[in-house]
Structure formats: structure tokens, C-alpha cells
C-alpha positions as CSV (number, residue, x, y, z in Angstrom):
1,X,239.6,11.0,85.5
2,X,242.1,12.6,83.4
3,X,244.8,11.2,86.0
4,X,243.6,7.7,85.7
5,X,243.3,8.0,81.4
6,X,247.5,9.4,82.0
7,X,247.9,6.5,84.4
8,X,246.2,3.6,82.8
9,X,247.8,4.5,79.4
10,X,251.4,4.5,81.1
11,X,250.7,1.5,82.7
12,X,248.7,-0.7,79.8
13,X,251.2,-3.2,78.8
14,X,250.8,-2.5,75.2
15,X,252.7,0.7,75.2
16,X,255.9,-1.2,75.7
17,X,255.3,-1.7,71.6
18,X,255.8,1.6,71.0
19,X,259.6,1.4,71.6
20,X,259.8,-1.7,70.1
21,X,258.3,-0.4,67.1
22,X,260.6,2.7,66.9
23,X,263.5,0.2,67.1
24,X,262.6,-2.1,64.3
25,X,262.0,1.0,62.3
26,X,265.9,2.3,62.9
27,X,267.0,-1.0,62.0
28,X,265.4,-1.1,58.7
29,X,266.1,2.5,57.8
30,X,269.4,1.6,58.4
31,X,269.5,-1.7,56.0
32,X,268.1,0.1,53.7
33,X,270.9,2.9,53.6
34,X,273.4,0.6,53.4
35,X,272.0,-0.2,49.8
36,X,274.2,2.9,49.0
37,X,277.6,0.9,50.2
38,X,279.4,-1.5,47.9
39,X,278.0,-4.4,47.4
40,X,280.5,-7.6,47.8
41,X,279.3,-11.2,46.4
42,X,281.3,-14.7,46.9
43,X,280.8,-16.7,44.2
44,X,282.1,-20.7,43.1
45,X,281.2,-22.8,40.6
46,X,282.3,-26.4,38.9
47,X,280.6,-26.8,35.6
48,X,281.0,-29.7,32.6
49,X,279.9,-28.9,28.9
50,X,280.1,-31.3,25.9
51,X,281.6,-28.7,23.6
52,X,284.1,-26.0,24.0
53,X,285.4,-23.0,21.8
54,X,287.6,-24.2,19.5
55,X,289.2,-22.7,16.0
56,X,287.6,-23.6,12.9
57,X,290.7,-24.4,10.8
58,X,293.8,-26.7,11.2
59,X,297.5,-24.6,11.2
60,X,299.7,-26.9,9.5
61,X,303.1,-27.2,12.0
62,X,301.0,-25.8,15.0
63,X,299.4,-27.8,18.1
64,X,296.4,-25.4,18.5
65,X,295.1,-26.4,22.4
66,X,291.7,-27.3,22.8
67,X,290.0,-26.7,26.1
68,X,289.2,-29.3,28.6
69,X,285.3,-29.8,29.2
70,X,285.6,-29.2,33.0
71,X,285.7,-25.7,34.2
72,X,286.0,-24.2,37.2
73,X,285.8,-20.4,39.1
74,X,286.0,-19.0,42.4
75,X,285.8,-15.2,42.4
76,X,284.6,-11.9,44.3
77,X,282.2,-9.3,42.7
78,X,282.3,-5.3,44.3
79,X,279.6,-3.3,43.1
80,X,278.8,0.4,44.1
81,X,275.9,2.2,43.2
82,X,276.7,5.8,41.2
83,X,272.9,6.2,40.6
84,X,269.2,4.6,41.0
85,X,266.6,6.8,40.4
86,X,266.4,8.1,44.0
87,X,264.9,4.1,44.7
88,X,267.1,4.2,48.2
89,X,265.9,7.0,49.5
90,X,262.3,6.5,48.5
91,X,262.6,2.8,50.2
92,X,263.6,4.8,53.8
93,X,260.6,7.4,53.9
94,X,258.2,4.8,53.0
95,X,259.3,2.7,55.8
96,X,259.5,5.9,57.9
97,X,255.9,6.0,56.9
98,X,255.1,2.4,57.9
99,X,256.8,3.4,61.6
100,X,254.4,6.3,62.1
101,X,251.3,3.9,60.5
102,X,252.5,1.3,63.2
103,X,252.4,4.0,65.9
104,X,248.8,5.2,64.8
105,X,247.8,1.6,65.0
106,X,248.9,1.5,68.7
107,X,247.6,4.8,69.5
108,X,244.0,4.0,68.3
109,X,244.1,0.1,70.1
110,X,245.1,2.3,73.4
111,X,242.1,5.2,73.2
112,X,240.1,1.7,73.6
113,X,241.3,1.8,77.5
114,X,239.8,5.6,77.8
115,X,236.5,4.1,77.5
116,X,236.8,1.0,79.8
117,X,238.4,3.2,82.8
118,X,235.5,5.9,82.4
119,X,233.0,2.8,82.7
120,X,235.2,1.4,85.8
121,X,235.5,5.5,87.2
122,X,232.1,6.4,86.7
123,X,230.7,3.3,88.1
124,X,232.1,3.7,91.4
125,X,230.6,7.4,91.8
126,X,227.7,5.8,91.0
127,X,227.9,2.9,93.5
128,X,228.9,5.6,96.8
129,X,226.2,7.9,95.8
130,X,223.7,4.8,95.5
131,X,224.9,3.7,98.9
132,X,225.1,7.1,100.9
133,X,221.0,7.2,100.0
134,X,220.7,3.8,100.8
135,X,222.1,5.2,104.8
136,X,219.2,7.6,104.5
137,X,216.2,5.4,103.8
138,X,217.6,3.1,106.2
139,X,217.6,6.0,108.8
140,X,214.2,7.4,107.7
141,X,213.1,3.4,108.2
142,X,214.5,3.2,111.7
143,X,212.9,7.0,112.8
144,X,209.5,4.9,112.0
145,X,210.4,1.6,113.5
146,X,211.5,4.1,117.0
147,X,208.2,5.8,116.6
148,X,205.8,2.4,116.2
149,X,208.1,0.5,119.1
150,X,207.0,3.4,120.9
151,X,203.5,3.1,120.3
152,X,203.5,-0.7,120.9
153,X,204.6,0.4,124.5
154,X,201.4,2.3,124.5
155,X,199.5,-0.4,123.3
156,X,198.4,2.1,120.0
157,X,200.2,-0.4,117.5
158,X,201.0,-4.0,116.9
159,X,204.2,-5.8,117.1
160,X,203.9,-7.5,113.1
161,X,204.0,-3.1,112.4
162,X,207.7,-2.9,113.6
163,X,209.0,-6.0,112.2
164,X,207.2,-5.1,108.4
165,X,209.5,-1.9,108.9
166,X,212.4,-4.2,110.0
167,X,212.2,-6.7,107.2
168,X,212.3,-3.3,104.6
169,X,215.7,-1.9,106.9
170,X,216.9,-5.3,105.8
171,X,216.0,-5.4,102.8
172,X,217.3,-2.1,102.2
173,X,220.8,-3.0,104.0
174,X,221.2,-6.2,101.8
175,X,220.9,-3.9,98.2
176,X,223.6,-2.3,100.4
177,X,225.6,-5.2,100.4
178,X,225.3,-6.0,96.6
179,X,226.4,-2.1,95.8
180,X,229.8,-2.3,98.6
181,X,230.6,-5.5,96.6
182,X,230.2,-4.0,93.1
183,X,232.4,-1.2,94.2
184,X,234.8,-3.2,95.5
185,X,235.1,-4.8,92.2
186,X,235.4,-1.6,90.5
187,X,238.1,-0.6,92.8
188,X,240.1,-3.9,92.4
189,X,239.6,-3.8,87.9
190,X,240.4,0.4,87.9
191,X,243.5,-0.5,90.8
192,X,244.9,-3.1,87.8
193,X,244.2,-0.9,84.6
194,X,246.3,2.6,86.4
195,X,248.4,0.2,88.5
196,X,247.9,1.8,91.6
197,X,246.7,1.1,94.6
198,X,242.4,2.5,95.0
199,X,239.9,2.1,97.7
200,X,237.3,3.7,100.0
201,X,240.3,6.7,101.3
202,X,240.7,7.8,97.1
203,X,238.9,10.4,96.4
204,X,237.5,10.2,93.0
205,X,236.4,13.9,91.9
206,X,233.8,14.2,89.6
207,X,235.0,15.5,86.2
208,X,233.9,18.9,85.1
209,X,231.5,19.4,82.1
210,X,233.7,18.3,79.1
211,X,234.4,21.1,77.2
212,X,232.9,20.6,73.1
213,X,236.8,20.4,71.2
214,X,234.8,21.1,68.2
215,X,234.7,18.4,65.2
216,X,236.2,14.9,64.6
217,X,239.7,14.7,65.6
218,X,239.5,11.1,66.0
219,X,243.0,9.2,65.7
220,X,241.6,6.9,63.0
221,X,241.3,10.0,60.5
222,X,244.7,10.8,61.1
223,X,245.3,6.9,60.3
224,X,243.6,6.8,56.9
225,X,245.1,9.6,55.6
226,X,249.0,8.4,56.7
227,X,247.7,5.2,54.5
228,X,246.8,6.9,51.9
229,X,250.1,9.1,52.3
230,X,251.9,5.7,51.8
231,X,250.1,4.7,48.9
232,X,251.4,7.8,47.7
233,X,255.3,7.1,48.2
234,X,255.0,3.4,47.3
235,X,253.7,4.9,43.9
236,X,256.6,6.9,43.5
237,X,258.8,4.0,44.3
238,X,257.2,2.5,41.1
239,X,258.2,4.7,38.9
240,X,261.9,4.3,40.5
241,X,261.4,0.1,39.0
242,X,261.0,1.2,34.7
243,X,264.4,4.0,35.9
244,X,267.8,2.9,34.8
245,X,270.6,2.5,37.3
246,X,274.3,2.8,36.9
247,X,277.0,1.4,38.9
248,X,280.6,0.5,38.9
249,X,281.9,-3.2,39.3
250,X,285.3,-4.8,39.8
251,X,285.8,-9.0,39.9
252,X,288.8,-10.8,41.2
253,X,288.5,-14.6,40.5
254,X,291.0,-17.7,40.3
255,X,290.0,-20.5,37.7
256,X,290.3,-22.6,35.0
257,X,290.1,-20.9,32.6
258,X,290.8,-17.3,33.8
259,X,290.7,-14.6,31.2
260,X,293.0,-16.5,29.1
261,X,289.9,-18.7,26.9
262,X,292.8,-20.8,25.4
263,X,294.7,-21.8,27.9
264,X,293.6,-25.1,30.1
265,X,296.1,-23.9,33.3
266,X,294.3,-22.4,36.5
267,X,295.0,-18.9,36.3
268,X,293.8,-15.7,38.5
269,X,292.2,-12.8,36.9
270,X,290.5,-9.4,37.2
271,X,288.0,-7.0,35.6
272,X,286.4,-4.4,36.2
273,X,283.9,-1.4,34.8
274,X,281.0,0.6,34.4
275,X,277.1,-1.5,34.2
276,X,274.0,-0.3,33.5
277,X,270.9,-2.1,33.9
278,X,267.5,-0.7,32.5
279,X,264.4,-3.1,33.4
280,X,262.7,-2.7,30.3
281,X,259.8,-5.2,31.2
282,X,259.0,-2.9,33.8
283,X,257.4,-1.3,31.1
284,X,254.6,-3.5,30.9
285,X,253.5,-3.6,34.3
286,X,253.9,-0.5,35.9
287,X,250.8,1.2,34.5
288,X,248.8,-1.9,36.0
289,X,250.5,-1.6,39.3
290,X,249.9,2.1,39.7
291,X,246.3,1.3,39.2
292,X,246.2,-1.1,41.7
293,X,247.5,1.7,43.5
294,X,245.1,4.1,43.0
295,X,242.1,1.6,43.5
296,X,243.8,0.9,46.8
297,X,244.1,4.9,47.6
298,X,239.9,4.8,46.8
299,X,239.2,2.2,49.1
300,X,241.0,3.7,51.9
301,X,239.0,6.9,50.9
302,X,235.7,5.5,51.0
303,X,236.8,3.7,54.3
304,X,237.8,7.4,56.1
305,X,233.9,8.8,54.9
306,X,232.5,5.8,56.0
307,X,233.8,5.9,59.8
308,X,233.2,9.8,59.7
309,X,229.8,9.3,58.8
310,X,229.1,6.4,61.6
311,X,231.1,8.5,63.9
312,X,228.8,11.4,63.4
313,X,225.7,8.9,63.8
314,X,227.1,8.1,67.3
315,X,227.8,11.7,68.2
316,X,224.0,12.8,67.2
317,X,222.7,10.0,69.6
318,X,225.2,11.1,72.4
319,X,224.1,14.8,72.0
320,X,220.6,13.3,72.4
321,X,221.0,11.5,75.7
322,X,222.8,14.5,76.9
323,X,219.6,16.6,76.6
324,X,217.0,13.9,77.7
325,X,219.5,13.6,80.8
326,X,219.7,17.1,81.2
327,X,215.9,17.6,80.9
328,X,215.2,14.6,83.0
329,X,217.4,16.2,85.8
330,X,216.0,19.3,85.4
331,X,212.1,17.2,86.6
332,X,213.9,15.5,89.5
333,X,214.1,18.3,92.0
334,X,210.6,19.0,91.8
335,X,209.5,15.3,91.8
336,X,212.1,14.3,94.9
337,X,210.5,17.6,96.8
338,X,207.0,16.4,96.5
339,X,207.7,12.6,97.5
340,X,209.6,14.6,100.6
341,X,206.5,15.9,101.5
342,X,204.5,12.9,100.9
343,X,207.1,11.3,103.1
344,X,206.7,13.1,106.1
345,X,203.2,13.7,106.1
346,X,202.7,9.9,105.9
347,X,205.4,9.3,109.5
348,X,202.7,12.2,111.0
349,X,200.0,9.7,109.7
350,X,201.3,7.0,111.3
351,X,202.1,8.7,114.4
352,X,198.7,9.3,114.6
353,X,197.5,6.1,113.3
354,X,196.0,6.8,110.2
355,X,198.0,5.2,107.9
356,X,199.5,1.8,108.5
357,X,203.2,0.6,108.4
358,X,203.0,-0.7,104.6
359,X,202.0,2.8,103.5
360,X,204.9,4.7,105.1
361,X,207.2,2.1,103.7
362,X,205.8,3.0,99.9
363,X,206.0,6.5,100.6
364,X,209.6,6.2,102.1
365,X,210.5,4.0,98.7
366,X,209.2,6.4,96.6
367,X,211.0,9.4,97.8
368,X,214.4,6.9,97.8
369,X,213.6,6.0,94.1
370,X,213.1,9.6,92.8
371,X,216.4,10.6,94.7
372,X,218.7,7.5,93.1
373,X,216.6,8.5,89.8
374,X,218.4,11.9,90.1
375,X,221.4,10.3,91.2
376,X,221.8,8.0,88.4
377,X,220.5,10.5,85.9
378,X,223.5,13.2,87.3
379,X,226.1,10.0,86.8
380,X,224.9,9.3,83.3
381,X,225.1,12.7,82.5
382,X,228.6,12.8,83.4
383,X,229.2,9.6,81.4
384,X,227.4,10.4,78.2
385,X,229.1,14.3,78.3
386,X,232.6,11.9,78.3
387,X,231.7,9.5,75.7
388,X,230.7,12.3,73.3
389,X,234.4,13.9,74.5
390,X,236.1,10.5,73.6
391,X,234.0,10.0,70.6
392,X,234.9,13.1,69.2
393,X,238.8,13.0,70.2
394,X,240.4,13.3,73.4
């Protein structure tokens, strides 16, 4: 079983996200580092105004120039970044966070396949069992029908005797039928989920008693708390927004007019310095926005106890079935010996005459349904000992 869970995972087509997801993660990590390089910004513009600078007195003797009311600028801005409160790096292990959120996610929408190959793998051991005892009534049928077709010889039984015992073979042979199909099935949907090849010449061993891994280690739990681990970061990014930043800048342009505000020539031009911005309306928002932050960090808490608590529901039930099927098992010996009993004191009967065909039959079905009781109740056993293993954590 633990093959097929290694198998099925390996082969599910969802696990080709997983790469995909570490690849868009490198990506952004690496956009987001190159917030650190210079930044470089084309810029053009044409503009019109209906007033320009001009001086407020008259020279006598002097033609003082007054700027045309068309303007024009094509320039390039570098900016690099001496300091911004840590906000790069911040930015890269939240979205290293959101990678390993994105990879929990996966994880948790795989385990889902545990449970559907244990359902496919447990139903087959169920089916074979369920047919091998089908073989033996069938043969414990035909010992009677050889016995009565003997007696009809004699002229001690009646002919409608061996065919009452022929319709049940047939009967019997036909559940058959309806089991071989099911298996098949099950062969054909666990063959797709592992993708490889199973039929009648796999052996399928039955798994061991699972071993109790003690508590919840549930993938989900890991889950919440890497959310709530990235409520955390994105809170510290916050404080990053009311934090000043200082950078250095240089500008290279060519317009009219360039530095020169007096003169109406095209002219290049360059400047350059030292900026420092400081949000200040950050201020106002960022106590809200941590709130929101914390409510959201609640929430997630109150979602983790909640799906511990239901999980621990569910694992109480399991435990219970586990007993009831181990008690019940623990019955099934003692009831399959007596129907055995029953069984063959009832073909001595009808040898002798004293019973008819229909009352062999009953006896014959009642051994047959105490041992596919035990068989079914050995299965489930299995099955519920697994769920309460998956439940818990594999």
C-alpha cells in the first residue's frame, strides 16, 4: 500500500505544479532584488501654458526675453536606492513565504489521493477474499448435489432436490460474476492512479497494523501556522511604508527650455543629487492596516482550533470502529465454527434423508455468511486502522 501511496503521488498529474511553483517563486525573488539596481525612466513631454515667468520691471536700454508659451523635454532619470527601511528584503521573504504556502497547498490537495487509493487497494482484497469463499460454497453445493444425484440413482431422492441445489451453485456463481467485475474495475481505476500496469498476477499484501504516530501532524496545521507566519512578515513590511528612504538621482534631458529659464533656444542639460522621500500620510493608515492584520492573524487562529477539534471528532469515531471491528472479529471464530458444524451435520441429514435439500442450502448460506462476515469485518479493520493513520498524518 505504501508502494502504491509513493507511486500514485509520483504519478498524479498535479505534482508537476510543484516545479512550476518553485519557478515562479525564483522569478519573483529575483524582480524583487533587482529593486536594489538603478532605476532608469524615459521621459517626453510637449506642454502649452498661458503665462510664463517673466521680470516684473522694465530695464530701460535692455530687450529682456520673454519665454515662448510652448515647452518642450525629453530626458532620462537614474535613480539608485542608498536605503529603504529593509522594504526589499522584507518583499523577498514574504514571497519566499507565499512559495512554501503554495507548496503546502499542493501537499494537502495530494494527501486527498492517499485516501482514494486505500479505497481502490482495500477493495480489491476485499473482492478476492469474497470470491475465494464464494469457490467454497460452490464446492460444498456441488458435494451435495453429487450426494442427492446419487440417491436419485437409488430412487431415495427426487430429481426437483438436485436442481434446487443447482439453481443456489448458480446463484452463487453469478454473485461471482458481479465480484470478478468489481475487481476488475478496481484493478483498471488503482492501474490509472499509480500508473502501472495491475491485475490478477499482483500481489497486493495486506498492510501491517498501522503503527499510532501519536497526535495531529496533519499538513493543514503546518498550513495555518505558515499563514499566520505571513501575516507576520507582511506586518513588518508595513511598518517599512511610514520609513523614509534615501536615494541618489542624476537627469540628462534636451529641451526648450533646459536649465537656462530665460532663454527660448533648445538646449541639453543635467542634474543630479541626493532625494529623500518620507510618506507621511502613511501615518494615518498604518495603525488601521495592522489591525486588519491582526484580525486576519485571529481568523486564521480560530480556523487551525476549529479543524483540530473536527479532526479529533473524526479520530474518536475511527478509534471506535476499530474496537467494534476488533470485538466483532474476536465473535466470528466461534460463530463460523458452530455454523461448520451445523453444516455438516445437516449433509449427514440429508444423506440420510432427514432433512430436505432447502435445509442444507440455509445451513450451507449461513456458514458462507458468517465466514464473508469475518472476512469483511478483517478488511474493514484494516481500512479503518488506515484512515485513523491518514487522519492523524501520514
Amino acid at each position: 500500500l505504501e508502494e502504491c501511496y509513493n507511486m500514485a503521488r509520483t504519478n498524479y498529474p498535479l505534482i508537476r505544479q510543484q516545479g512550476l511553483i518553485q519557478s515562479a517563486s525564483d522569478f519573483n525573488v529575483e524582480n524583487i532584488a533587482k529593486g536594489n539596481l538603478p532605476q532608469i525612466n524615459l521621459n517626453a513631454q510637449a506642454s502649452y501654458q498661458t503665462e510664463v515667468t517673466r521680470l516684473p520691471i522694465e530695464v530701460p536700454g535692455m530687450d529682456v526675453p520673454v519665454l515662448d508659451k510652448d515647452q518642450y523635454q525629453v530626458y532620462a532619470e537614474i535613480n539608485q536606492k542608498l536605503f529603504d527601511g529593509g522594504k526589499t528584503n522584507k518583499k523577498v521573504k514574504i514571497q519566499e513565504a507565499l512559495q512554501d504556502i503554495e507548496e503546502g497547498q499542493l501537499e494537502v490537495q495530494l494527501y486527498d489521493i492517499y485516501k482514494r487509493v486505500s479505497q481502490l487497494y482495500f477493495g480489491i482484497l476485499l473482492a478476492k477474499e469474497q470470491i475465494l469463499q464464494n469457490d467454497l460454497q460452490e464446492k460444498d453445493i456441488q458435494l451435495a448435489m453429487d450426494r442427492v444425484q446419487t440417491r436419485i440413482q437409488n430412487g431415495a431422492a427426487i430429481e426437483s432436490d438436485f436442481f434446487t441445489l443447482k439453481a443456489n451453485q448458480l446463484s452463487i456463481h453469478q454473485r461471482t460474476t458481479e465480484l470478478m467485475s468489481l475487481k476488475k474495475a478496481y484493478y483498471q481505476m488503482l492501474s490509472i492512479f499509480i500508473g502501472r500496469d495491475v491485475n490478477e498476477e499482483t500481489l497486493l499484501i495486506k498492510p501491517q497494523e498501522a503503527m499510532d504516530i501519536g497526535g495531529i501532524n496533519r499538513l493543514e496545521v503546518d498550513l495555518f501556522d505558515k499563514q499566520m507566519s505571513l501575516l507576520d512578515l507582511q506586518s513588518n513590511l508595513l511598518n517599512t511604508k511610514i520609513t523614509p528612504s534615501l536615494s541618489l538621482f542624476g537627469r540628462a534631458g534636451y529641451g526648450k527650455p533646459g536649465l537656462n529659464m530665460l532663454s527660448n533656444e533648445f538646449d541639453s542639460y543635467f542634474l543630479g543629487g541626493a532625494r529623500l522621500q518620507w510618506p507621511l500620510f502613511n501615518l494615518y493608515t498604518n495603525k488601521k492596516e495592522k489591525e486588519i492584520n491582526k484580525i486576519e492573524k485571529e481568523k486564521l487562529q480560530t480556523q487551525k482550533e476549529t479543524f483540530l477539534f473536527n479532526t479529533k471528532m473524526e479520530l474518536t469515531q475511527q478509534q471506535n470502529e476499530i474496537d467494534k471491528f476488533q470485538k466483532l472479529l474476536e465473535m466470528d471464530d466461534t460463530i463460523i465454527e458452530s455454523y461448520a458444524k451445523v453444516k455438516d451435520a445437516s449433509l449427514f441429514k440429508l444423506d440420510n434423508g432427514t432433512i430436505d435439500v432447502n435445509d442444507y442450502i440455509r445451513d450451507v448460506n449461513q456458514e458462507s455468511r458468517a465466514i464473508q462476515n469475518k472476512l469483511l469485518h478483517e478488511i474493514q479493520l484494516l481500512m479503518k486502522r488506515e484512515e485513523l493513520k491518514i487522519t492523524q498524518g501520514i
